[in-house]
N, C-alpha and C positions, 0 to 999 in steps of 0.2 A: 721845489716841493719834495718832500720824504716821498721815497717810492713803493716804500712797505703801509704809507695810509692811503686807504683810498678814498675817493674824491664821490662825492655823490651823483656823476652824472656816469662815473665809470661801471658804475653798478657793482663794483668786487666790494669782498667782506674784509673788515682788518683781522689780520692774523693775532689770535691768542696766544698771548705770553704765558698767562698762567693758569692753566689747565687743570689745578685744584685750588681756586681760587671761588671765595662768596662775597657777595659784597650785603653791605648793613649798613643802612640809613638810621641814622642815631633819634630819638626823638626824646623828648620830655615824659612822657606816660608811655611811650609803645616805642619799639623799634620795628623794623622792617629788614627779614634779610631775604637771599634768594643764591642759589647756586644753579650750575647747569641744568638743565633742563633733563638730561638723561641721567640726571643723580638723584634726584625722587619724583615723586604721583605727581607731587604739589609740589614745586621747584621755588616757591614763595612762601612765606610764612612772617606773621606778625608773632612779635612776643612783647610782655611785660619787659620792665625794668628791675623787677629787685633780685636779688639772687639766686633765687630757687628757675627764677624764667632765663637768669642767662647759662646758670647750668643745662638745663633741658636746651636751648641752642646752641648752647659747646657741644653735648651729644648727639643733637642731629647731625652738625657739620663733622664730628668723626665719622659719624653712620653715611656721611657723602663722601668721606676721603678729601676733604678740606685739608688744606695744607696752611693756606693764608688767607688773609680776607681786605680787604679795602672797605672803609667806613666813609660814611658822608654825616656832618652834621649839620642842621640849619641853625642860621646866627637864634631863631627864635630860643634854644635850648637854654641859654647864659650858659656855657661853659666853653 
């Protein structure tokens, strides 16, 4: 076993690697993204899909100091 994950009975937390990092759940009509928790009020946020909603989510995530992101998409999207 990796010694840097932890196991769920050991109760420790895994160590963050990236520390200006958002992750975004892709969807068909809406996405979903969210950043640390002490980088805004509301560390969650939905957005649209066309370009005007992912400009306004490129500037929240400068306005968190985002550096990178991790996306999820479900097979339902077709892409």
């Amino acid at each position: 076993m990796n010694p840097k994950r932890s196991n769920s009975k050991g109760g420790g937390k895994m160590p963050m690697l990236h520390m200006n990092a958002a992750a975004i759940d892709i969807g068909a009509t809406m996405h979903m993204a969210a950043v640390r928790a002490d980088r805004a009020p509301e560390p969650v946020r939905s957005s649209g899909t066309f370009t005007t909603d992912l400009h306004r989510l490129v500037d929240w995530f400068a306005e968190c100091g985002v550096e990178t992101s991790s996306w999820n998409r479900p097979a339902s999207t077709g892409f």
